[in-house]
C-alpha positions as CSV (number, residue, x, y, z in Angstrom):
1,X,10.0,31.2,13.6
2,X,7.9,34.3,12.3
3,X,7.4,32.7,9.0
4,X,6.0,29.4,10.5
5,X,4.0,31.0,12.7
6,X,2.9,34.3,10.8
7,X,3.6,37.6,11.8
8,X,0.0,38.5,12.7
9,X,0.2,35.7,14.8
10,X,3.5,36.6,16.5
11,X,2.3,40.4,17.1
12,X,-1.0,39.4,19.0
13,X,1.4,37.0,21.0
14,X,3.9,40.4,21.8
15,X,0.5,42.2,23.0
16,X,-0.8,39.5,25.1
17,X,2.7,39.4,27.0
18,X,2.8,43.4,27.3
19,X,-0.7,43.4,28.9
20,X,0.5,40.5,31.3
21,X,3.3,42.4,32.2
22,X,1.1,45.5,32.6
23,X,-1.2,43.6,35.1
24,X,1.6,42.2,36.8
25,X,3.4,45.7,37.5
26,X,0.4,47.4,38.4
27,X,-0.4,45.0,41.1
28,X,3.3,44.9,42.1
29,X,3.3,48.6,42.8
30,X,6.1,49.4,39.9
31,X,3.0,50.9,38.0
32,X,0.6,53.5,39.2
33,X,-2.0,55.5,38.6
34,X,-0.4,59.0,38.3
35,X,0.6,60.6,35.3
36,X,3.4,62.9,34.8
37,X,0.8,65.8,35.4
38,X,0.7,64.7,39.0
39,X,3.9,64.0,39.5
40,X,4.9,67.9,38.1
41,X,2.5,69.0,40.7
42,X,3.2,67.1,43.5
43,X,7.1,67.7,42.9
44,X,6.7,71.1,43.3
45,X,4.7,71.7,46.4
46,X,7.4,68.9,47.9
47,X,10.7,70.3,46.5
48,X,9.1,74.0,45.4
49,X,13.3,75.3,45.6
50,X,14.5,72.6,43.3
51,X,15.7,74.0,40.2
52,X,16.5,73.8,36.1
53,X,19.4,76.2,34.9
54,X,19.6,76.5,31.2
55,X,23.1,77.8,29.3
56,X,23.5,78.0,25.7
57,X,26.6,79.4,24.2
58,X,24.1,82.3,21.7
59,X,21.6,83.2,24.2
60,X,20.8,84.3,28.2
61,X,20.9,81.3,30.5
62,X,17.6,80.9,32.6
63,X,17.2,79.3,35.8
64,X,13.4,77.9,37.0
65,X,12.5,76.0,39.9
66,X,9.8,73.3,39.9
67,X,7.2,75.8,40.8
68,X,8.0,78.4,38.2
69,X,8.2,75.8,35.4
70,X,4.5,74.1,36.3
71,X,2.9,77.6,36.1
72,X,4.7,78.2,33.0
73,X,3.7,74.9,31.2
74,X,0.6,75.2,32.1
75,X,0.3,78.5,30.7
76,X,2.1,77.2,27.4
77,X,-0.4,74.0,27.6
78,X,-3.2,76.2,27.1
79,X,-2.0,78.3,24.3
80,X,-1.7,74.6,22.8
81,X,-5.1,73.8,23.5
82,X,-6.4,77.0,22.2
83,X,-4.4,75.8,18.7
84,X,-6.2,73.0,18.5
85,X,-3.7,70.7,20.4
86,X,-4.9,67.7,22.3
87,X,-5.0,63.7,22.7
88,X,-4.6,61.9,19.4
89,X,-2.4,64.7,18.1
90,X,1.4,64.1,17.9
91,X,4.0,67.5,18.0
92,X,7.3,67.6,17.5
93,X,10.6,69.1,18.4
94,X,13.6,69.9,16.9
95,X,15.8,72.3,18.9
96,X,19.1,72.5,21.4
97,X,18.6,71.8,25.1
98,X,16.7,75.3,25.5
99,X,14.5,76.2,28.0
100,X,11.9,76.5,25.7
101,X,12.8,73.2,24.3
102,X,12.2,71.5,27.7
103,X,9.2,73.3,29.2
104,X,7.2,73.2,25.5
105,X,7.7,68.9,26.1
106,X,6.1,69.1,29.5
107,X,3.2,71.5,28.0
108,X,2.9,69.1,25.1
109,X,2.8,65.6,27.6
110,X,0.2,68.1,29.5
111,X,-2.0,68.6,27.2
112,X,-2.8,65.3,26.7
113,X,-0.8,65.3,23.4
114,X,2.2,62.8,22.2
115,X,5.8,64.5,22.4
116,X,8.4,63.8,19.4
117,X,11.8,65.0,20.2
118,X,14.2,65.3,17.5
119,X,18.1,65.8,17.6
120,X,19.0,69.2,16.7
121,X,21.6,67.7,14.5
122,X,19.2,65.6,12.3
123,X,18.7,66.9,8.5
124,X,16.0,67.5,6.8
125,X,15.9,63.9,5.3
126,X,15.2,62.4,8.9
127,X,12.8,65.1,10.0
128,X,10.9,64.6,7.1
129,X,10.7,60.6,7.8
130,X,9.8,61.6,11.4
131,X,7.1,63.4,10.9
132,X,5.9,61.8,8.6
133,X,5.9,58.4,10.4
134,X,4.7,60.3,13.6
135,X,2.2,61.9,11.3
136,X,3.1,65.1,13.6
137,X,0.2,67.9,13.6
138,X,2.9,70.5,14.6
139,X,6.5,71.1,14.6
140,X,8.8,73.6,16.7
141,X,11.7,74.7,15.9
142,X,14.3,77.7,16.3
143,X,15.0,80.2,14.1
144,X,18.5,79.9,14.3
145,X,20.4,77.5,16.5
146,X,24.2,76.3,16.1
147,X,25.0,78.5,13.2
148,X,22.3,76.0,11.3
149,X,19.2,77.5,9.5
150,X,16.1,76.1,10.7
151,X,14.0,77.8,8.6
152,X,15.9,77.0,5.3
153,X,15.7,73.4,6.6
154,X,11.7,73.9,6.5
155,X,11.8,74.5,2.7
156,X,13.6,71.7,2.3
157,X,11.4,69.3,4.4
158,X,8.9,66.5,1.7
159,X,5.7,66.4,1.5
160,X,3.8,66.1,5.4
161,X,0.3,65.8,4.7
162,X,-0.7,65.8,8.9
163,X,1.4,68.7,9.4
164,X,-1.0,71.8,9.7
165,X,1.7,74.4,11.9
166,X,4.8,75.0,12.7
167,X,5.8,77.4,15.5
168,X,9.4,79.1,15.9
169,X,11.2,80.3,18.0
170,X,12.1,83.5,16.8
171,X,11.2,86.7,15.3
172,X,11.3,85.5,11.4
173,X,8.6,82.9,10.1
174,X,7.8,81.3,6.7
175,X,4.3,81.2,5.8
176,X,1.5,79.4,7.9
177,X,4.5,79.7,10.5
178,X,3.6,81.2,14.1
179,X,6.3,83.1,16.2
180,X,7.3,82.9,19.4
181,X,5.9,86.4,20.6
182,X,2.8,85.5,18.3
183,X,2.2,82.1,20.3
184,X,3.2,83.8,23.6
185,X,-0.1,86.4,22.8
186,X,-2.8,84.2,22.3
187,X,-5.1,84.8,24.5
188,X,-6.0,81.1,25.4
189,X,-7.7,81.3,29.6
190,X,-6.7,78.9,31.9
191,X,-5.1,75.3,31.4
192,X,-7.8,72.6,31.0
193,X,-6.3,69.7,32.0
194,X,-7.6,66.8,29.8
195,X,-8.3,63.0,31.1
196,X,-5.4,61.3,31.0
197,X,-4.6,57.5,31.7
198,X,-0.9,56.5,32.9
199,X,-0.5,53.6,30.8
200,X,-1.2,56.1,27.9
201,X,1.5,56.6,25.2
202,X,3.2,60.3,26.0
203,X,6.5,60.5,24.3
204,X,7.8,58.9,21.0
205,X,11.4,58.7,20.9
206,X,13.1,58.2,16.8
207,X,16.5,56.2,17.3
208,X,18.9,54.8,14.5
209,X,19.2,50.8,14.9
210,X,19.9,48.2,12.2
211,X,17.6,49.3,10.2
212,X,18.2,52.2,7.7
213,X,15.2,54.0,8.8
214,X,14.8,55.7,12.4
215,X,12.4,53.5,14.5
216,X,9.8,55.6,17.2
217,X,10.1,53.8,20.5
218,X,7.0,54.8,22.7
219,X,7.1,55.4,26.2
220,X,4.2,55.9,28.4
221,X,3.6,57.7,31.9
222,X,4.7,55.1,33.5
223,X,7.5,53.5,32.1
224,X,9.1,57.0,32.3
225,X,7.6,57.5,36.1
226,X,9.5,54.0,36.8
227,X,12.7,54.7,35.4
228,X,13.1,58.2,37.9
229,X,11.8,56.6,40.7
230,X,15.5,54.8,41.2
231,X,18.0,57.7,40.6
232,X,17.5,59.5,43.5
233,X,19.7,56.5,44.7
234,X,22.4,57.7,42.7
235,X,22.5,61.3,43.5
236,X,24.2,62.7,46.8
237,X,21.4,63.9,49.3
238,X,23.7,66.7,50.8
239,X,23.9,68.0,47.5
240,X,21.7,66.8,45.3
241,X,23.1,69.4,42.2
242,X,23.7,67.1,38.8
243,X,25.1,68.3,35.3
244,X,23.7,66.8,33.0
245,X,25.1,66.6,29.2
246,X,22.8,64.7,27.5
247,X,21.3,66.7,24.0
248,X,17.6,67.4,23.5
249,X,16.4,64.3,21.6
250,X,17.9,61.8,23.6
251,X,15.9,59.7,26.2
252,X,17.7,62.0,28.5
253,X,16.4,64.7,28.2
254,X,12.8,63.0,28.6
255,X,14.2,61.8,32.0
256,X,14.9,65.4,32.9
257,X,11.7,66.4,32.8
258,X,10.3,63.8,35.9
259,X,13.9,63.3,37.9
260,X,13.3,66.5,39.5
261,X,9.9,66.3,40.4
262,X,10.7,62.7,41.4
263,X,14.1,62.6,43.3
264,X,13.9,66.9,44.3
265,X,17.4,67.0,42.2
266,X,18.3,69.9,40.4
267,X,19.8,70.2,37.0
268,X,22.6,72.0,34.8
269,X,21.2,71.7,31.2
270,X,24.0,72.5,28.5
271,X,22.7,72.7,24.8
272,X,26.1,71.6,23.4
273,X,29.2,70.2,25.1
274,X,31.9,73.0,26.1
275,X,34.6,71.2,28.2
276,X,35.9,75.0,29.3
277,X,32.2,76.0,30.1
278,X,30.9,73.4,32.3
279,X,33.9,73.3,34.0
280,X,33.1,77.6,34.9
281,X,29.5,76.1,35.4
282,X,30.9,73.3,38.1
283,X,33.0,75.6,40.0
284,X,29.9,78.3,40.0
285,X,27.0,75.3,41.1
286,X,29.3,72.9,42.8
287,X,27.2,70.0,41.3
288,X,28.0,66.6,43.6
289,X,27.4,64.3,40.2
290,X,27.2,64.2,36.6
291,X,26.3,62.1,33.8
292,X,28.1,62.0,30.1
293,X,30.1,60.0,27.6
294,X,34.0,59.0,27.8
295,X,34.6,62.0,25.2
296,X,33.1,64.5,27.3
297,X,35.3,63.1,30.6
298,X,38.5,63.1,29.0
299,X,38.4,66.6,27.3
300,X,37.1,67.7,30.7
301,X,39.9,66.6,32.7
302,X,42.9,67.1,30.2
303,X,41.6,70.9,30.9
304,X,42.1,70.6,34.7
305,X,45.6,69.1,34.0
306,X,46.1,72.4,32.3
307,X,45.2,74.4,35.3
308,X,41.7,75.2,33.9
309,X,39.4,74.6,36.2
310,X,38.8,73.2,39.4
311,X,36.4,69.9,39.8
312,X,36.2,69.6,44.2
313,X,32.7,69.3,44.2
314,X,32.1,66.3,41.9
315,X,31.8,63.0,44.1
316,X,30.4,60.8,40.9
317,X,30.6,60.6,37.5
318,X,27.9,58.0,35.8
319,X,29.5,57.0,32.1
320,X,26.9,55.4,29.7
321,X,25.7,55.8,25.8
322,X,29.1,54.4,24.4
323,X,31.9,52.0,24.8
324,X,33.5,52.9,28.2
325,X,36.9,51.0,29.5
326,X,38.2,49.8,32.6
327,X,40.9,53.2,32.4
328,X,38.3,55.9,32.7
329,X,36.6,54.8,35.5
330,X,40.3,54.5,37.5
331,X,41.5,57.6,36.1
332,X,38.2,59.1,37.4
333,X,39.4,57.9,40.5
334,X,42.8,59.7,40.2
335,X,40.6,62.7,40.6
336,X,39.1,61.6,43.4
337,X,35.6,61.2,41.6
338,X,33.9,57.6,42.1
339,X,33.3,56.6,38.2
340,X,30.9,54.1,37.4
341,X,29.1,52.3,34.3
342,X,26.0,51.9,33.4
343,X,24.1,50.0,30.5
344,X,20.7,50.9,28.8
345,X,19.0,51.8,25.6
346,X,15.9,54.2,24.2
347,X,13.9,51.2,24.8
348,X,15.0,50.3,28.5
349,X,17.0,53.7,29.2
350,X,18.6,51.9,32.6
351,X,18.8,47.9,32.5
352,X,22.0,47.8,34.9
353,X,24.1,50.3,36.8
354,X,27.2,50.3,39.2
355,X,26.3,52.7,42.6
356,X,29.2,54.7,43.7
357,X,29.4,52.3,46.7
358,X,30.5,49.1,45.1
359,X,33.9,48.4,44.7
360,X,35.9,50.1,42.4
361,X,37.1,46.7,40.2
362,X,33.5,46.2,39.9
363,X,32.8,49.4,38.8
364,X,35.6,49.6,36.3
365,X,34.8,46.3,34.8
366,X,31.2,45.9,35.0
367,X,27.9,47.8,33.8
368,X,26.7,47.2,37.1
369,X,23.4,44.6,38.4
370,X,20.7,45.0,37.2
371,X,17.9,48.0,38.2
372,X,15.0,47.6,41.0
373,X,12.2,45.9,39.3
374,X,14.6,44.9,36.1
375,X,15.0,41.5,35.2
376,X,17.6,40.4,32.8
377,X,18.7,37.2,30.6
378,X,21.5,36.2,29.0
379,X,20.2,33.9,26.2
380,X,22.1,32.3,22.9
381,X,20.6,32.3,19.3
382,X,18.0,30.4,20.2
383,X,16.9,32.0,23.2
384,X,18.1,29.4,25.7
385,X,19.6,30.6,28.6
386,X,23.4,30.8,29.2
387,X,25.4,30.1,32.6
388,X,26.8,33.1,34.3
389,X,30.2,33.6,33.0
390,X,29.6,32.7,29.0
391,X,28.4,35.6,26.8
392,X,25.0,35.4,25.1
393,X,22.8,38.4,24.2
394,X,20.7,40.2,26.9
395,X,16.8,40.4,27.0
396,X,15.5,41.9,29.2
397,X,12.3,43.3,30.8
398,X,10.9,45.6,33.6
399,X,8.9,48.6,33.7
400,X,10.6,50.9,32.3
401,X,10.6,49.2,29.1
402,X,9.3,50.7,26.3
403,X,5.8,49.9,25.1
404,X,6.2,48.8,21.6
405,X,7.4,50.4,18.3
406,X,5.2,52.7,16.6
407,X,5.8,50.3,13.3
408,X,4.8,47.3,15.6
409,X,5.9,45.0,12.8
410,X,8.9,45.6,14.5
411,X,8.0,44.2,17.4
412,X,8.1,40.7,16.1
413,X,11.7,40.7,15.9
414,X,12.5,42.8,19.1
415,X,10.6,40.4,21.9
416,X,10.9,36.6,22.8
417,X,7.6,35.2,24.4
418,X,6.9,36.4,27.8
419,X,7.6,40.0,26.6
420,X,11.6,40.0,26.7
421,X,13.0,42.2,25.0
422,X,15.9,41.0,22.8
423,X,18.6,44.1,23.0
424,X,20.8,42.6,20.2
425,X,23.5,43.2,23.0
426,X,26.3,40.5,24.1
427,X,27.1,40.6,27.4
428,X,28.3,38.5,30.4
429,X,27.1,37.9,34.2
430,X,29.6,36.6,36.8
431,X,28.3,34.6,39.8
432,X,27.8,38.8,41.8
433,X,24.8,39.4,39.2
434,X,27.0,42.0,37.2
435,X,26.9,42.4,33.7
436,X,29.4,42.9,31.3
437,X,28.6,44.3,27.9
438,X,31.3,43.0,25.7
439,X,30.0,43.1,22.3
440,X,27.0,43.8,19.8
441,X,24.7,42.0,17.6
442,X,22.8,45.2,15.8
443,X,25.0,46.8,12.9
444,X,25.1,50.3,14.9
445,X,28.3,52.7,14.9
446,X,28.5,54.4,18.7
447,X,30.1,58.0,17.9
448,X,30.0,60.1,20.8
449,X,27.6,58.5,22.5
450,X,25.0,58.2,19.2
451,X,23.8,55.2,17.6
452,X,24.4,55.1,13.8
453,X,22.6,53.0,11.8
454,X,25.8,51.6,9.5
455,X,22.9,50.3,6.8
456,X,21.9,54.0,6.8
457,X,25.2,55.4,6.0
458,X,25.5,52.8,3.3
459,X,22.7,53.1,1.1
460,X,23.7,57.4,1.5
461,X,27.4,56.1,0.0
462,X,25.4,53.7,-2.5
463,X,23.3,56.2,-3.7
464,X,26.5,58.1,-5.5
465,X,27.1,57.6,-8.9
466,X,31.2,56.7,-8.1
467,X,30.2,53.8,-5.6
468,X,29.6,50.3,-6.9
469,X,29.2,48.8,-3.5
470,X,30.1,50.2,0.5
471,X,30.5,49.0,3.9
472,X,30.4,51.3,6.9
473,X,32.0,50.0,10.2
474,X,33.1,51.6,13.3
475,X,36.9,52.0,14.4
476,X,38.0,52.9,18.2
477,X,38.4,56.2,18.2
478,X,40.0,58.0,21.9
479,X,37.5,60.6,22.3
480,X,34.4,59.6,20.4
481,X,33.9,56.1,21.2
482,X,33.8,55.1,17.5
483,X,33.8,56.8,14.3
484,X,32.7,56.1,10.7
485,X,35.2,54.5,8.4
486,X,34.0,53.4,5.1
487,X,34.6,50.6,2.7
488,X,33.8,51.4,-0.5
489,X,34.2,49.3,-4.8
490,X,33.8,52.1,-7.2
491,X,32.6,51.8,-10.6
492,X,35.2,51.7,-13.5
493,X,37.0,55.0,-14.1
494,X,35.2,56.7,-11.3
495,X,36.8,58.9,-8.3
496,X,35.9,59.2,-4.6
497,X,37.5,61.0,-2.1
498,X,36.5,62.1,1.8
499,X,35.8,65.4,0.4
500,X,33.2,64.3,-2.3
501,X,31.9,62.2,0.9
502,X,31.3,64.9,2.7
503,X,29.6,66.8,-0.2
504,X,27.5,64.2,-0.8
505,X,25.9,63.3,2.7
506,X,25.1,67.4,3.0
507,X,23.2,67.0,-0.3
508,X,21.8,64.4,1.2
509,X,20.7,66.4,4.1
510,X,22.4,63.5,6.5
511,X,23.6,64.5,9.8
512,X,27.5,65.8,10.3
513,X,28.2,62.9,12.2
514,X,27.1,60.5,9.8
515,X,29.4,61.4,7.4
516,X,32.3,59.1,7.1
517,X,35.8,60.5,8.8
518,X,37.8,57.5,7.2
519,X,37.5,56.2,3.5
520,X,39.1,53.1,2.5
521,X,38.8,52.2,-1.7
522,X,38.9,48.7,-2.1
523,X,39.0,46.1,-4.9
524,X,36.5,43.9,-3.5
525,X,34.9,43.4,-0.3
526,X,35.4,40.5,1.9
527,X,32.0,37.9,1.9
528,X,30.8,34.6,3.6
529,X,29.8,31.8,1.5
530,X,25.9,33.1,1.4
531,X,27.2,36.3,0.6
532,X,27.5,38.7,2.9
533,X,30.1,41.2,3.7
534,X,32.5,40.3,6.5
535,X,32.3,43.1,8.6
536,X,34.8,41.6,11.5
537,X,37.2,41.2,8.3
538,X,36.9,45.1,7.8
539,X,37.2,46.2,11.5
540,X,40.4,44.3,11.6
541,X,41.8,45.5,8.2
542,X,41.0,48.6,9.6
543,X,43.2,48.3,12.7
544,X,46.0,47.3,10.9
545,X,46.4,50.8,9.2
């Protein structure tokens, strides 16, 4: 269809539907006119006792309540402004769910500039193509964080023509670099807020799809504003305490920056998963709900089999970000926790959801209805809607969708006309309106709750000398979801092992979790007639071993 009609043609059609849908919003009430500087303040003289509590595993945990953070951002916001920082300029972060992490984002999205958030986990390789792509102005980082070396990862960054300063947080900096006490001294007056429109592009996520490149998905004031307005609804209002697991670099943690403001919620913000800490941190803040992946459940609760722990005060747990069965929501209820499912993406972070009050079977065996203000299809290859009950992919649109890619050649691909936004998702919605996601289109491994671009992992395997040709698929794994098994040919006389694998990728500078955990040498791999690898033929040769 693109190549009849032209891509340039296609991508003015894409921008013509996202302005309709703009108009139609705003005049439907699900936009507005306030930015995320207006809802800080406003959140703060409404719910001035609502708090953030920060605990890392290497460093003093720090609480701040709504009012403490504003002042602080805006003081941080200046001291941007007084390095040059401003609209137009991009700045990125790499870094654990520190405090520092989170109120640097809102001082960033204050200052009129675009926030970047990177996965701690990410090498160098991925950083580099980040900023790069994002043509970031600055970068922040730790000095150390994990046991990982942030400032040996610097050297090891390419070439980044836009980037003119890095700032760390820590004592030790490489040249150019900035510290933290350094930045914390500038002397830079008070906070100028700059004019800022709501429909203007704040935050630039990077996510792993089909592609073997990270693709930035933009999000603007409002789209984030829209998605917070509705989770207040899932929150209890006698105790509106939530832990939340997400990492910094996920959508969640953008969402964290406006729930509060938005719902008056307060947050527990871990920087890595510990099933034996936040189980200490739910008996000390008796949160009423939290959010996470099967993985993070299950290691959670086989503790408090073990007598570790006690979990009274949790009254919901919201699963997401990975495949989740029917069993963990019931055993949920075994604890006496209402479990339920939800479905969304970095481009439409909450499509459908299950509230604690519908029935458990729906709960268990449904991603819930669809959002407020969400509408959803459920379309075959070409586009044409299916009845309730048969599977077809889901597109999908609504407020909180993303605004476009920042490659927007992309965006050809990833929207029908009328601005729907194809999620490369197969799912099914009974006669109720709930939806079902039973399969996926897009080549992407789920491990943990992260999307894995399998393309990715494949031209890393290609590109060693032992490997003729290699296939990367995902295989059910208890705890993670999925993990990485790889098919690979090798090349006459050659010798590959897991070991050399894993050797490889940190040459590479890939990400840990990228690395393959299963290796499977083959002869030959399976093909269709045109040529291309079988993949279902792998998962199930897979499963038989």
């Amino acid at each position: 269809m693109i190549e009849a009609r032209g891509l340039d043609e296609v991508i003015r059609g894409v921008r013509d539907d996202r302005e309709a849908l703009r108009r139609r919003w705003h005049a439907e009430g699900l936009f507005g006119k306030q930015t995320l500087n207006d809802i800080w303040r406003e959140g703060a003289e409404r719910w001035p006792e609502s708090f953030q509590i920060f605990f890392s595993g290497e460093r003093p945990e720090r609480r701040l309540t709504l009012v403490e953070r504003n002042e602080l951002a805006r003081a941080l916001a200046a001291r941007l402004q007084r390095l040059g920082i401003g609209k137009g300029d991009a700045v990125a972060i790499q870094m654990p769910g520190w405090w520092e992490a989170s109120v640097l984002s809102q001082a960033i999205i204050a200052a009129g500039a675009t926030l970047i958030p990177i996965l701690h986990h990410n090498g160098p390789a991925d950083v580099t193509f980040i900023l790069k792509h994002a043509r970031a102005k600055m970068l922040i980082v730790p000095e150390r964080a994990m046991g990982v070396d942030y400032l040996a990862r610097l050297d090891a960054l390419g070439e980044l023509p836009d980037l003119e300063r890095v700032l760390v947080i820590g004592e030790h900096v490489r040249g150019g670099g900035l510290s933290w006490d350094q930045f914390l001294q500038l002397s830079a007056g008070d906070f100028d807020p700059p004019e800022i429109n709501a429909d203007d592009v704040c935050v630039v996520m990077f996510t792993s799809g089909t592609t073997s490149k990270p693709k930035g998905v933009k999000h603007s004031h409002n789209t984030i504003i829209a998605e917070c307005r509705t989770f207040g609804a899932r929150v209890d209002p006698e105790n509106p305490v939530i832990l939340v697991t997400a990492p910094y670099g996920h959508i969640g943690s953008v969402l964290d920056l406006a729930r509060g403001p938005l719902t008056g919620v307060s947050t527990i913000v871990r920087d890595r998963w510990d099933a034996r800490i936040c189980l200490e941190l739910i008996a000390r803040y008796r949160p009423s709900t939290m959010t996470g992946v099967p993985f993070q459940m299950l290691t959670m609760l086989e503790l408090v089999d073990q007598g570790v722990g006690e979990i009274s005060s949790l009254r919901s747990f919201s699963l997401g970000a990975t495949s989740i069965s029917p069993a963990h929501v019931h055993l949920l209820e075994r604890y006496g926790i209402r479990g339920s499912r939800g479905y969304g993406s970095t481009e439409h972070p909450t499509v459908s959801g299950a509230m604690i009050d519908d029935p458990l079977e729906k709960r268990a065996t449904t991603d819930g209805r669809a959002m407020p203000g969400v509408e959803v299809r459920v379309v075959d290859d070409d586009g044409r809607d299916v009845p309730d009950g048969q599977a077809g992919e889901a597109v999908t649109r609504g407020p909180e969708l993303f605004v476009g890619y920042s490659d927007e050649s992309l965006d050809a691909e990833a929207f029908l006309p009328g601005g729907w936004y194809r999620t490369g998702d197969i799912v099914v919605r009974d006669a109720d309106g709930y939806i079902t996601v039973v399969d996926r289109k897009k080549d992407i491994i789920i491990r943990g709750g992260e999307n894995l671009s399998s393309k990715e992992i494949e031209d890393a395997l290609a590109a060693h000398p032992a490997i003729m040709e290699a296939a990367a698929v995902g295989i059910p794994d208890p705890l993670y979801g999925e993990k990485v098994c790889a098919f690979v040919t090798l090349r006459a006389g050659a010798t590959f092992t897991l070991d050399i694998a894993r050797a490889h990728f940190r040459e590479l500078g890939m990400a840990k979790l990228k690395t393959p955990e299963r290796l499977e040498i083959v002869d030959e791999l399976p093909r269709t007639p045109q040529g291309k690898i079988k993949k279902v033929d792998l998962r199930a040769e897979a499963l038989k071993s």
